[in-house]
PAKEMI-497924 format. One record per residue: residue number from 1; x, y, z of N, C-alpha, C in turn; residue in one letter; chain. Coordinates in steps of 0.2 Angstrom, whole numbers, plus 5000, padded with zeros to 4 digits. Atoms other than C-alpha are relative to their C-alpha. Example, Ala and Ser with C-alpha at 12.3 -4.5 7.8 and 13.67 -1.06 7.14 Angstrom:
// PAKEMI-497924
[1; [5004; 4994; 5000]; [5062; 4978; 5039]; [5004; 5006; 5000]; 'a'; 'A'];
[2; [4996; 4994; 4999]; [5068; 4995; 5036]; [4996; 5005; 5003]; 's'; 'A'];
This chain:
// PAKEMI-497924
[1; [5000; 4992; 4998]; [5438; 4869; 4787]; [4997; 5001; 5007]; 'x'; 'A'];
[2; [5000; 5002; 4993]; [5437; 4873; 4803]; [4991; 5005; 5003]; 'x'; 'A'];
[3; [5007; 4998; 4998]; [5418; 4883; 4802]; [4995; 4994; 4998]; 'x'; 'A'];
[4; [5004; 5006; 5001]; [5413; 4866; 4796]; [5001; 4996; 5006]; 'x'; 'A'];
[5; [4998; 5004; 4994]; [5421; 4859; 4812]; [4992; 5005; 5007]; 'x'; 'A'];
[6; [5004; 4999; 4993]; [5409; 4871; 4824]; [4993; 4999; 4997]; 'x'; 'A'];
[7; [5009; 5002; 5002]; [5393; 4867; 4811]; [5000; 4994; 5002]; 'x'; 'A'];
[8; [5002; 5006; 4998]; [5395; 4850; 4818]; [5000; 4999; 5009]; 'x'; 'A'];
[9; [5003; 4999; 4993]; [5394; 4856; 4838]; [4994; 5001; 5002]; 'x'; 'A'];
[10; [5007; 5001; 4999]; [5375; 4851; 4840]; [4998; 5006; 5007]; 'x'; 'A'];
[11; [5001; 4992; 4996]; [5378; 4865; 4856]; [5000; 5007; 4998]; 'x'; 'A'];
[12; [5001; 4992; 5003]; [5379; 4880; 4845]; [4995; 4999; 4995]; 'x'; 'A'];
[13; [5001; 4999; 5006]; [5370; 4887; 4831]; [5005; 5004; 4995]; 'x'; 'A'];
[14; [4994; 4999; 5002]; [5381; 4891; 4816]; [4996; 5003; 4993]; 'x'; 'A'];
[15; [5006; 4996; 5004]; [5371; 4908; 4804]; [5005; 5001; 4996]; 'x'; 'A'];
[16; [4993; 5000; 5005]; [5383; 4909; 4789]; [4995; 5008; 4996]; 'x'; 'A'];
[17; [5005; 4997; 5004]; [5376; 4925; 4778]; [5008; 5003; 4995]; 'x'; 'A'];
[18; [4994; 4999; 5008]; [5386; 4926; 4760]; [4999; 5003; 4995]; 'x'; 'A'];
[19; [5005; 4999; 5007]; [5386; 4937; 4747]; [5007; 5003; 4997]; 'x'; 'A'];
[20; [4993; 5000; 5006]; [5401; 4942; 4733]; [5003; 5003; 5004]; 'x'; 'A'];
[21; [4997; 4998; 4995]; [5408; 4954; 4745]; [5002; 4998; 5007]; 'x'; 'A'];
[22; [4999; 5000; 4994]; [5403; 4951; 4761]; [4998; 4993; 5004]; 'x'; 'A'];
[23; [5006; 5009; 4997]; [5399; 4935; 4773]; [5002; 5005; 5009]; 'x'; 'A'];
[24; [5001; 4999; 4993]; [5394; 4936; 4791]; [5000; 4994; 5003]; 'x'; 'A'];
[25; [5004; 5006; 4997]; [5394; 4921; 4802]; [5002; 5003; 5005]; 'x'; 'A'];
[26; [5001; 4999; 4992]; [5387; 4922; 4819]; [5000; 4994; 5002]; 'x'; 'A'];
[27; [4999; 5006; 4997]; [5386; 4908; 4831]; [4998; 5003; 5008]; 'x'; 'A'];
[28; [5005; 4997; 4993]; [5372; 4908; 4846]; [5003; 4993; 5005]; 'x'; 'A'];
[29; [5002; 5006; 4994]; [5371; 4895; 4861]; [4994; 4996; 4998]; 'x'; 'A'];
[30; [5011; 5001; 5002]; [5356; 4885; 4857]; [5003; 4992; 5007]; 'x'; 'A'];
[31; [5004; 5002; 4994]; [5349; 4875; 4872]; [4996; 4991; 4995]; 'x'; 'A'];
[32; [4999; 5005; 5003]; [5350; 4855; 4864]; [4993; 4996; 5001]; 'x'; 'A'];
[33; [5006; 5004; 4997]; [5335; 4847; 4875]; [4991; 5004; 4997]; 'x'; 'A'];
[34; [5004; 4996; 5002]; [5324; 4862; 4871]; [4997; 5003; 4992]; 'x'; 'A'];
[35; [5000; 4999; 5007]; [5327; 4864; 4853]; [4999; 5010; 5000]; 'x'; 'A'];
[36; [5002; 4992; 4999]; [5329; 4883; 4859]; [5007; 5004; 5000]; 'x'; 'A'];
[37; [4993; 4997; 4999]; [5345; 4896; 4851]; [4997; 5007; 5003]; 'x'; 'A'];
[38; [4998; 4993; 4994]; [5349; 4910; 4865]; [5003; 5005; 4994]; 'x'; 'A'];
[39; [4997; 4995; 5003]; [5349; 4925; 4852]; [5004; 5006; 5002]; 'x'; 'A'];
[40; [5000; 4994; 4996]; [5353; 4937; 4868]; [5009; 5002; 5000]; 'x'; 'A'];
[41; [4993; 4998; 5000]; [5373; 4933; 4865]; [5004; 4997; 4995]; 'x'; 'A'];
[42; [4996; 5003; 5006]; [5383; 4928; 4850]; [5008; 5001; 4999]; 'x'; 'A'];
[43; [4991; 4998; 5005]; [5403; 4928; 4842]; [4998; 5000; 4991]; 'x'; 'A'];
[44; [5002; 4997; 5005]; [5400; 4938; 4827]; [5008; 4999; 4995]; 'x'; 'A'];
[45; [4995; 4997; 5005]; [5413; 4938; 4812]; [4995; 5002; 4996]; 'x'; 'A'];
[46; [5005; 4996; 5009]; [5409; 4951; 4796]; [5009; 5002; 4998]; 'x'; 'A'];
[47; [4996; 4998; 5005]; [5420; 4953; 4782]; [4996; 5007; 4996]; 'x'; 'A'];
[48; [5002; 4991; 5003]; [5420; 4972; 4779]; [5005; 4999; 4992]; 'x'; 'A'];
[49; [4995; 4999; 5005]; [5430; 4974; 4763]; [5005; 4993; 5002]; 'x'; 'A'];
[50; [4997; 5007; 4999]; [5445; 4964; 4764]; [5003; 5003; 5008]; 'x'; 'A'];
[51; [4996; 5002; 4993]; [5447; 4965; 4783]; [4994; 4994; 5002]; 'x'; 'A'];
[52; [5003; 5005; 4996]; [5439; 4952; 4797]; [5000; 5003; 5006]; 'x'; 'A'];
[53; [5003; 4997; 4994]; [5430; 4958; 4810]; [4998; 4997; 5006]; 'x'; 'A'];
[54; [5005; 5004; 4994]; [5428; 4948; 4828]; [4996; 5003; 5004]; 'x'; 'A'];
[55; [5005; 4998; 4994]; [5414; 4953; 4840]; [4998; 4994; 5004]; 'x'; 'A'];
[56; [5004; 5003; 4996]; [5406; 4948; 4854]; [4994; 5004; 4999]; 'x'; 'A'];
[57; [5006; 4997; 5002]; [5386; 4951; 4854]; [4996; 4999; 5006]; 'x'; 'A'];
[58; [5006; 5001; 4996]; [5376; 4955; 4868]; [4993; 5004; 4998]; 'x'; 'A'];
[59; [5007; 4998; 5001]; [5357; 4959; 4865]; [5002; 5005; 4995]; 'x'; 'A'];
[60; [4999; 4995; 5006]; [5362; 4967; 4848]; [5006; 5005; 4999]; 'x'; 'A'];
[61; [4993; 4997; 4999]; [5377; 4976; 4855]; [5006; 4998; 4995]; 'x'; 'A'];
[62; [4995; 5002; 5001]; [5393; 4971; 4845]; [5006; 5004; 5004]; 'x'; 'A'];
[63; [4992; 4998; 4995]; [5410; 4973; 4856]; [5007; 4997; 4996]; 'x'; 'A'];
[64; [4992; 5001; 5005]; [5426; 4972; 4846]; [5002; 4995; 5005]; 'x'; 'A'];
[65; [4994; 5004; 4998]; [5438; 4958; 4850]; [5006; 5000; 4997]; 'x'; 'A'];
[66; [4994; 4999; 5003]; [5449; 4959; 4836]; [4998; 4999; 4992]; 'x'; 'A'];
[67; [5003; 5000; 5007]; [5452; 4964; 4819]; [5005; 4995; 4997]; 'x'; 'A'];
[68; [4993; 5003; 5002]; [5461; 4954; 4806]; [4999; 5000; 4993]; 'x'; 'A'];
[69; [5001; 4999; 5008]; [5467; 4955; 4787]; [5002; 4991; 4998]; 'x'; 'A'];
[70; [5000; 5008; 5002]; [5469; 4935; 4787]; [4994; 4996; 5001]; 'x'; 'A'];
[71; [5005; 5006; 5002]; [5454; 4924; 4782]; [5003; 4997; 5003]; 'x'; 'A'];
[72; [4999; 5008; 4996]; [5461; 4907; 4790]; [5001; 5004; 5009]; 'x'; 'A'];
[73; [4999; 4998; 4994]; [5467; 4916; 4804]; [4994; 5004; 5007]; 'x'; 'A'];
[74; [5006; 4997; 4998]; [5452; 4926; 4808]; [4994; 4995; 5003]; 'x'; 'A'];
[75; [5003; 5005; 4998]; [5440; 4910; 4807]; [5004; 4996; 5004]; 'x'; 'A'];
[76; [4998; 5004; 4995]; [5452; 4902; 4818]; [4999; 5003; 5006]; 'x'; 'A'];
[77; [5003; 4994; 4999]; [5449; 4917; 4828]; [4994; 4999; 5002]; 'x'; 'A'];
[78; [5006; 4999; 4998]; [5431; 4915; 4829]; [5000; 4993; 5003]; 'x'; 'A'];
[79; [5000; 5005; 4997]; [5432; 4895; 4832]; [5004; 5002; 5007]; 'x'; 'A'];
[80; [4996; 5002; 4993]; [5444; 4898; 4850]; [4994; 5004; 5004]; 'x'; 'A'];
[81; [5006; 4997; 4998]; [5430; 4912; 4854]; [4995; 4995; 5001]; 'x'; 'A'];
[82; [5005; 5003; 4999]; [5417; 4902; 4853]; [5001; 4994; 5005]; 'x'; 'A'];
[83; [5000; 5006; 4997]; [5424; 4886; 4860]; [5002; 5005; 5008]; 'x'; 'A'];
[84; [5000; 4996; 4994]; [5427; 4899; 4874]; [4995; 5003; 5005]; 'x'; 'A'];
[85; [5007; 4996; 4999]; [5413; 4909; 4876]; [4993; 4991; 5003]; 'x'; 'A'];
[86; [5006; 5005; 4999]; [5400; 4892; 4875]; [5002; 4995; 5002]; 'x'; 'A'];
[87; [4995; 5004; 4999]; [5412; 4880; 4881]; [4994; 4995; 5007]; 'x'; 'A'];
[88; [5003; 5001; 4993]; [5403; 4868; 4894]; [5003; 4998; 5005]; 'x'; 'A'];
[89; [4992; 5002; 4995]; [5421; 4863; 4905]; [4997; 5007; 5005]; 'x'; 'A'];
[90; [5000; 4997; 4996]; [5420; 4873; 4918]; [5007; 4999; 5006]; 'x'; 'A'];
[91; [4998; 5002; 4993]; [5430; 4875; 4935]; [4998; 4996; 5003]; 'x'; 'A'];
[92; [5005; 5003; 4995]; [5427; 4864; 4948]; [4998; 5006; 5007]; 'x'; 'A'];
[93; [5003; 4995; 4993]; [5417; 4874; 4963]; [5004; 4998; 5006]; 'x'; 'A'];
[94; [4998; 5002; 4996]; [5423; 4863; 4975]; [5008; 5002; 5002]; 'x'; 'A'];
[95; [4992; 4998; 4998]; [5442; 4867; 4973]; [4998; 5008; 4999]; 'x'; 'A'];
[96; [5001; 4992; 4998]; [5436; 4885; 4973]; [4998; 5002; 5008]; 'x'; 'A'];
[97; [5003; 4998; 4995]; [5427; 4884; 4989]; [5007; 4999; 5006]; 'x'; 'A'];
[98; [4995; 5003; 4992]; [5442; 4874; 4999]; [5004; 5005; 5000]; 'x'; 'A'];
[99; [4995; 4994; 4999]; [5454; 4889; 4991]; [4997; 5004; 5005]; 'x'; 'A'];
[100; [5003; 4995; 4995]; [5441; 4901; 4999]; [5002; 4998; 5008]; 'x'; 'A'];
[101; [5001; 5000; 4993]; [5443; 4893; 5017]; [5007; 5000; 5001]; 'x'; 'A'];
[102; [4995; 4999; 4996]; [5461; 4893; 5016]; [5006; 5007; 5003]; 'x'; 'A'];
[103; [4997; 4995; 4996]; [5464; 4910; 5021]; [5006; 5005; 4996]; 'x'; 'A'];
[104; [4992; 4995; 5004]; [5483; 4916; 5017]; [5005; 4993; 4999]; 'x'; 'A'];
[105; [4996; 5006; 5001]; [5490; 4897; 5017]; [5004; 5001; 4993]; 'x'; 'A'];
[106; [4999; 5001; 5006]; [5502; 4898; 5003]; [5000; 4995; 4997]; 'x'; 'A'];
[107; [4997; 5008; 5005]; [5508; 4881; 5002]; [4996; 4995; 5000]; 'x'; 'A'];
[108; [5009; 5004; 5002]; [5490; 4872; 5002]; [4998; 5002; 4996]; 'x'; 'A'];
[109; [5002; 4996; 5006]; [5486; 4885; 4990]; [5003; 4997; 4992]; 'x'; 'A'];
[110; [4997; 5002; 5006]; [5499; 4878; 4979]; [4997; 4994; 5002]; 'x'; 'A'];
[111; [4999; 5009; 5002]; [5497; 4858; 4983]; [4993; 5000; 4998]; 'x'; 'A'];
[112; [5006; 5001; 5003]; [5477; 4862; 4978]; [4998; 5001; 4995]; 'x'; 'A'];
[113; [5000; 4999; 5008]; [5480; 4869; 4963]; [5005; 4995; 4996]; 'x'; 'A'];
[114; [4997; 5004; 5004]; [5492; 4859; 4958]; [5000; 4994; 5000]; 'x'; 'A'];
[115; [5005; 5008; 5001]; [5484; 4842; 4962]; [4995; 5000; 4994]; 'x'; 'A'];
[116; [5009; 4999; 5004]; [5468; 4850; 4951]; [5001; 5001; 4995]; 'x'; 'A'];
[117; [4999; 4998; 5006]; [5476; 4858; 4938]; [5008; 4995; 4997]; 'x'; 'A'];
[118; [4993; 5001; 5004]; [5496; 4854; 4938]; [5005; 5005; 5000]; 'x'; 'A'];
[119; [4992; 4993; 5000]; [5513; 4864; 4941]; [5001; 5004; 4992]; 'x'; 'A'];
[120; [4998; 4995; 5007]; [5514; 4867; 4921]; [4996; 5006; 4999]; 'x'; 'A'];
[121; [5001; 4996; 5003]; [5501; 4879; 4922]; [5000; 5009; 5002]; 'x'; 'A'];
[122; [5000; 4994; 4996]; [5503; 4894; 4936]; [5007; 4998; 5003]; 'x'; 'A'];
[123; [4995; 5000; 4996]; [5517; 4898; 4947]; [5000; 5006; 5006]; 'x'; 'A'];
[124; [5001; 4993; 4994]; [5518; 4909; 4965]; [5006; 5002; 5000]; 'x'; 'A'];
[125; [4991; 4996; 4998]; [5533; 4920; 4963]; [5005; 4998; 4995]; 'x'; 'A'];
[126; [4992; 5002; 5004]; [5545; 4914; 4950]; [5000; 5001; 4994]; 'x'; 'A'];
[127; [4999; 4997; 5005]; [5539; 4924; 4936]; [5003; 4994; 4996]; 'x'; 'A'];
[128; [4997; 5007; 5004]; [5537; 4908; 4925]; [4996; 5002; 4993]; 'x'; 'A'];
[129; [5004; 5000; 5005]; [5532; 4908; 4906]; [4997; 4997; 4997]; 'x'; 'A'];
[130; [5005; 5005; 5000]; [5518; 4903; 4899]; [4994; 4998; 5004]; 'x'; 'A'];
[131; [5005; 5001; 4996]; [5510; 4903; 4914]; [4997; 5005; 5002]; 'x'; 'A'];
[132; [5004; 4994; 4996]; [5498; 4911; 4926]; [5004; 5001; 5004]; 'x'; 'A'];
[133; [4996; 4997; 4993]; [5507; 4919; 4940]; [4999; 5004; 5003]; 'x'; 'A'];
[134; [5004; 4997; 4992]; [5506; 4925; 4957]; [5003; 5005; 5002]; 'x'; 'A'];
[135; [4995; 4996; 4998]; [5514; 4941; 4962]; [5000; 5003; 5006]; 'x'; 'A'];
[136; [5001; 4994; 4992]; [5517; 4951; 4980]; [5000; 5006; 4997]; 'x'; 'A'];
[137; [5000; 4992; 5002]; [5512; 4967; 4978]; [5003; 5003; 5006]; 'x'; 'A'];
[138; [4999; 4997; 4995]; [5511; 4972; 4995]; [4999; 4993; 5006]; 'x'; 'A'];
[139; [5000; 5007; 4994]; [5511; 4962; 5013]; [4995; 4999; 4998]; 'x'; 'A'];
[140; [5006; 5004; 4998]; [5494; 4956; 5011]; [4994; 5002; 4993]; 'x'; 'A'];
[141; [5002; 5000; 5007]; [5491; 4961; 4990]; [5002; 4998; 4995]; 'x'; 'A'];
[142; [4997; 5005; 5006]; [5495; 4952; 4974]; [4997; 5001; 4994]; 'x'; 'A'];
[143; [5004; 4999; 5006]; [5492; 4952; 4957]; [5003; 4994; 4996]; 'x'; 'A'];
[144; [5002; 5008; 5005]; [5489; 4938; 4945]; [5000; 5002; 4991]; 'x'; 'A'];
[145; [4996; 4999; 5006]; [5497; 4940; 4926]; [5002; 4994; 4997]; 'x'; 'A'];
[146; [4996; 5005; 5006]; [5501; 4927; 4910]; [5006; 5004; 4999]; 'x'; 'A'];
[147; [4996; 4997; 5004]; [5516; 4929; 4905]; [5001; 4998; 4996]; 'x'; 'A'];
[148; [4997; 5003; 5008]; [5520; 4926; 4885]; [5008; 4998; 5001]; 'x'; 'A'];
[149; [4993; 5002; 5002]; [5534; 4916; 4879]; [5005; 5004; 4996]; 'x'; 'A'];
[150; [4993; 4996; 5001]; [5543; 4932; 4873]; [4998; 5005; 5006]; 'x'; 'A'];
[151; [5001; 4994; 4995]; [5539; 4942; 4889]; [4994; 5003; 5000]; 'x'; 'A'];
[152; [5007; 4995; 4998]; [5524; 4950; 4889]; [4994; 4998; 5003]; 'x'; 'A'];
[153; [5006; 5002; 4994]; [5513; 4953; 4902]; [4993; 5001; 5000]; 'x'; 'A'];
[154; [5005; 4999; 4999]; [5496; 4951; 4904]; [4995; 5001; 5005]; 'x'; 'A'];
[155; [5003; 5000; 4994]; [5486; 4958; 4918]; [4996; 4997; 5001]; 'x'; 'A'];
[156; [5005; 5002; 4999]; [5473; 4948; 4923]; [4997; 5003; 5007]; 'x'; 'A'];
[157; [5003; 4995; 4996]; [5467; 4955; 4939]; [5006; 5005; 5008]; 'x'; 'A'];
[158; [4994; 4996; 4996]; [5479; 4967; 4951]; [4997; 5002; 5007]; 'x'; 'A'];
[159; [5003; 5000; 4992]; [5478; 4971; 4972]; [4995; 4997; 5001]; 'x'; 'A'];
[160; [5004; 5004; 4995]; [5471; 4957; 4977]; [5001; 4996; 5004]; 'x'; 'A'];
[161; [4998; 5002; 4993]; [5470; 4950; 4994]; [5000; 4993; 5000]; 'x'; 'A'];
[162; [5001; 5007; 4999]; [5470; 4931; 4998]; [4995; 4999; 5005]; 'x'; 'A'];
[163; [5003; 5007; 5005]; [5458; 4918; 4996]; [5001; 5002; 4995]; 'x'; 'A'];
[164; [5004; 4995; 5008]; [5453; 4929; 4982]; [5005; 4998; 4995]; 'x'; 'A'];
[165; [4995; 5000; 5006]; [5469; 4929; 4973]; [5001; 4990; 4997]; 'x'; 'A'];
[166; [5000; 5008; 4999]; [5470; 4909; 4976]; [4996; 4999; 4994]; 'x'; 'A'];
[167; [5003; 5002; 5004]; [5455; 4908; 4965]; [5001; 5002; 4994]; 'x'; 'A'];
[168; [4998; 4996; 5008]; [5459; 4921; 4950]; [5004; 4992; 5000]; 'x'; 'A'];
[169; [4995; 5008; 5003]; [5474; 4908; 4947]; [4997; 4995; 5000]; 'x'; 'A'];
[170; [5002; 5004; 5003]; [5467; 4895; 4949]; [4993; 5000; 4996]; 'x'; 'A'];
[171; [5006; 4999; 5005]; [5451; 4898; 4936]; [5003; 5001; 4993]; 'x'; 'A'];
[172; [4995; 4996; 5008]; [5467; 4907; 4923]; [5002; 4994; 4999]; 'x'; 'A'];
[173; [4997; 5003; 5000]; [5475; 4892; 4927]; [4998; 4994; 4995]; 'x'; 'A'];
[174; [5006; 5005; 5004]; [5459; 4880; 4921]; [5001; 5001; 4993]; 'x'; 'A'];
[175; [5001; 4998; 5007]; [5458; 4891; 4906]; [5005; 4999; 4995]; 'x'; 'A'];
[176; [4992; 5004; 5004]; [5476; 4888; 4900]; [4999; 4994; 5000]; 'x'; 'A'];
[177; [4997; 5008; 5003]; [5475; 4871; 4901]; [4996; 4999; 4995]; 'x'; 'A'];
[178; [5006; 5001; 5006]; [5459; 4871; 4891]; [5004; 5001; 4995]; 'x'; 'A'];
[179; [4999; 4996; 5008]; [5466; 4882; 4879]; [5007; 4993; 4997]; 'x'; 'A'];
[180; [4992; 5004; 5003]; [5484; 4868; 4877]; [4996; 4994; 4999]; 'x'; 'A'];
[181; [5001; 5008; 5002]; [5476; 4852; 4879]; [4992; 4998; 4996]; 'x'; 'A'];
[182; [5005; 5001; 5003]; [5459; 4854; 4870]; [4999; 5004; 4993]; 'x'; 'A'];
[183; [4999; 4994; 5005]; [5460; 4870; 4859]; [5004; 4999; 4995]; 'x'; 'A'];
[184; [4995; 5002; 5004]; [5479; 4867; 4853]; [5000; 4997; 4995]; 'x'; 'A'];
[185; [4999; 5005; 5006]; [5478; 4851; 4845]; [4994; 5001; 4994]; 'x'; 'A'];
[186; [5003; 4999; 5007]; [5464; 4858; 4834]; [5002; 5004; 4995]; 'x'; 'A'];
[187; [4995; 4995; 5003]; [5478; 4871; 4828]; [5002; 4998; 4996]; 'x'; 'A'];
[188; [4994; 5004; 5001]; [5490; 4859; 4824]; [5001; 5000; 4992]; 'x'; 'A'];
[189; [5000; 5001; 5006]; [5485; 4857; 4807]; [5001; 5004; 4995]; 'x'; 'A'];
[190; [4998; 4995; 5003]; [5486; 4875; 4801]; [5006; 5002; 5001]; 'x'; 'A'];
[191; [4995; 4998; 5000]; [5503; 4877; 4805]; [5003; 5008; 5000]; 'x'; 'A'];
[192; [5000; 4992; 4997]; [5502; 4892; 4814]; [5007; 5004; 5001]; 'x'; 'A'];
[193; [4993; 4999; 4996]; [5518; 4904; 4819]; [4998; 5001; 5006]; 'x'; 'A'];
[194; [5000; 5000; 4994]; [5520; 4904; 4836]; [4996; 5008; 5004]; 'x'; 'A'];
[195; [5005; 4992; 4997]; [5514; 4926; 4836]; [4993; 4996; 5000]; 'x'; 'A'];
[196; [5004; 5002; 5001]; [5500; 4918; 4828]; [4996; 4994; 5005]; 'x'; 'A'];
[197; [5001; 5003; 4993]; [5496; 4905; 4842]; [5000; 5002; 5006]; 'x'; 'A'];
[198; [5000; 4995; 4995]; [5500; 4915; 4854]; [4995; 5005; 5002]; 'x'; 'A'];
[199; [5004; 4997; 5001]; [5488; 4927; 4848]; [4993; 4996; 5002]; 'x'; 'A'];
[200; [5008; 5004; 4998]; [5472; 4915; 4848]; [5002; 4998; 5007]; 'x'; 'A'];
[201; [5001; 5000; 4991]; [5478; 4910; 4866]; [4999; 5006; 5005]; 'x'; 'A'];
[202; [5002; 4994; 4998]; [5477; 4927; 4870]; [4991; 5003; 5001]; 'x'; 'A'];
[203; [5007; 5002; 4999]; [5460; 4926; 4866]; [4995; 5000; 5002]; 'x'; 'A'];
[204; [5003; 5002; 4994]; [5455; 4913; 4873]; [5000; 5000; 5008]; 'x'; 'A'];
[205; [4998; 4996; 4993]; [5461; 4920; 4889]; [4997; 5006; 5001]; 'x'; 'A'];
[206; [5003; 4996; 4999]; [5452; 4935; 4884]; [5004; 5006; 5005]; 'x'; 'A'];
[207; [4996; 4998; 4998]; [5468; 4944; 4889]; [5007; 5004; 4995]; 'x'; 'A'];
């Protein structure tokens, strides 16, 4: 079961609260070296009735992410969140900063990203699917969008000038791969449909 899967990441804490109707599980950051959980931010599920409720929690706050009438799909749902949210992967800074000096270079911009990350996972101009993509807006503005495998667009950030934009993709670009080569394969096994995959990529994309 895939809440047994994040009760075994010694990086989280995993608060289950059950009772004939209702179950909550949250899931904190906890601090390994320390013996110390960060209650300031959590990925909330609560089962209201027969729905499934995702949040995010700041300092008690709860923020919708998404609702769902599917038990498995929902905890899967919480699992991509969480591996999201508390993830230790990160970008590299370095290929951030080299983007930063490059100015307006396209094609250094690409051969940087694409040394780092890889061609399968952005494109500049060629409206590709499944990827992050790089759009002209205007001479010297652009905007950065996933596109879905049935067309649909997702904005990720809009009018922005280069370096700048350089970096959006490349960081969406990071996140997509994450989400294909480390998240996916822990799918596999639910036999997911494609909307449904699509959906938890979405996500973890936070898009």
């Amino acid at each position: 079961m895939i809440i047994d899967k994040l009760k075994q990441n010694s990086n989280i804490s995993v608060q289950v609260m059950d009772s004939l109707e209702d179950e909550i599980i949250t899931v904190y950051a906890k601090n390994t070296e320390a013996d110390f959980v960060d209650q300031d931010s959590a990925i909330r599920l609560k089962k209201l009735e027969s729905d499934w409720i995702l949040y995010k929690v700041q300092r008690d706050q709860e923020f919708l992410i998404k609702e769902f009438s599917d038990e498995l799909l929902a905890k899967l749902a919480l699992f991509v969140s969480v591996s999201r949210e508390f993830s230790s992967a990160g970008a590299n800074n370095d290929v951030r900063e080299e983007l930063r000096a490059l100015t307006s270079d396209l094609d250094k911009a690409d051969k940087c990203i694409g040394d780092e990350i890889g061609s399968a996972y952005y494109s500049f101009f060629e409206n590709k699917i499944d990827c992050i993509n790089l759009k002209r807006r205007e001479t010297d503005r652009y905007d950065i969008y996933y596109l879905s495998p049935t067309g649909d667009v997702a904005l990720i950030s809009e009018d922005r000038k280069l370096p700048n934009a350089f970096v959006v993709v490349y960081n969406f670009s990071f996140i997509l791969k994450q989400f294909k080569e480390v998240i996916y394969p822990e799918l596999i096994a639910y036999n997911l449909s494609p909307n449904q995959l699509e959906l938890l990529k979405r996500i973890y994309l936070k898009k």
